[in-house]
C-alpha positions in Angstrom: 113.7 14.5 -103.0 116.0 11.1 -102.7 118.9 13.5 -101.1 119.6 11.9 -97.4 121.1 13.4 -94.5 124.9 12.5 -93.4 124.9 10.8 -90.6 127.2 11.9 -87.5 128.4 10.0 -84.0 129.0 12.5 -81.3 130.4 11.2 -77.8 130.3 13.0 -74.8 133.9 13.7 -73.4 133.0 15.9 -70.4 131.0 15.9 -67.3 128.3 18.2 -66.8 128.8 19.4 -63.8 129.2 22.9 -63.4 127.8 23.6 -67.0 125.4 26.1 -67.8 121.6 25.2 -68.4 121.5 25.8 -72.3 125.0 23.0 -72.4 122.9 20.7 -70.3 119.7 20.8 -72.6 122.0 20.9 -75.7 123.8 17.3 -74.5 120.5 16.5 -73.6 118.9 17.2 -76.7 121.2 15.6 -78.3 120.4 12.4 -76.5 123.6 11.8 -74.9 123.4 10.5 -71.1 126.9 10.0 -69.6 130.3 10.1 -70.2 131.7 8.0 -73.2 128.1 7.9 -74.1 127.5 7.8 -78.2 124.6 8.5 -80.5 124.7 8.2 -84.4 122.5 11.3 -85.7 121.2 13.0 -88.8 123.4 16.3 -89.3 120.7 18.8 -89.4 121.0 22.5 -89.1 119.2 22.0 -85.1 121.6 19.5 -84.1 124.4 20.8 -85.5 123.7 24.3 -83.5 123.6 22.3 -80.6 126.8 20.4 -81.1 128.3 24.1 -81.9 127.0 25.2 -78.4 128.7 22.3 -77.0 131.6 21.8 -79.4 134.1 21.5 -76.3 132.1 18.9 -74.8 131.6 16.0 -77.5 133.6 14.5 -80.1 132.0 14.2 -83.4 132.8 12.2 -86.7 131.5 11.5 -89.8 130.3 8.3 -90.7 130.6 7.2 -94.4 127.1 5.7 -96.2 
């Protein structure tokens, strides 16, 4: 109790077209839209799998608390 996530911002680098269904749902999942899109998110175990599936994809750094 009191321990809190790091926080990550991914950024989509590449289109999806042409990608296979499980990349789409993973950028989608991971609430990116478009291109140069960004989201700040909690570095769980679920989203990190999804960034892994999609590593080639998005850009991801850590953000310091």
């Amino acid at each position: 109790i009191g321990k809190t996530m790091n926080k990550i911002r991914i950024s989509q680098k590449l289109s999806l077209i042409g990608k296979t269904k499980k990349q789409i749902a993973c950028i989608k999942g991971l609430g990116l839209r478009r291109i140069r899109d960004s989201k700040v998110i909690e570095a769980t175990p679920e989203n990190l799998g999804m960034i892994n599936t999609v590593k080639h994809m998005v850009s991801v750094e850590q953000i310091k608390e």
